[in-house]
Steps between C-alpha positions, in 0.01 A plus 500: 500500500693776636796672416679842661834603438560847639728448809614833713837362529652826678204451757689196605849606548772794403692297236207311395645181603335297704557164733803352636684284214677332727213302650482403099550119437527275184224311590262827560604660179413129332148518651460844451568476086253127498224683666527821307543331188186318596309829553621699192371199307186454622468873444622424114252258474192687647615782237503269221179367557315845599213605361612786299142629387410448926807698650288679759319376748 
């Protein structure tokens, strides 16, 4: 498992913003929440069930 949350957001544009949001659709913002709902729960999961005395590898 592997997780990494630092992001250098003002690497990627002045205002931090980033993409066009008009190229944004109903049905990509539908897929976008199944499939990272899907991830953030198998990371839940994989959590839950860790090892806890075994966190290093």
């Amino acid at each position: 498992m592997h997780l990494w949350a630092e992001r250098k957001w003002s690497q990627i544009s002045e205002d931090t913003g980033a993409g066009n949001p008009h190229k944004a659709t109903k049905e990509k913002g539908k897929r976008f929440f199944k499939d990272l709902s899907k991830k953030m729960g198998n990371l839940f999961y994989d959590i839950c069930k860790a090892d806890t005395n075994d966190l290093y590898e």
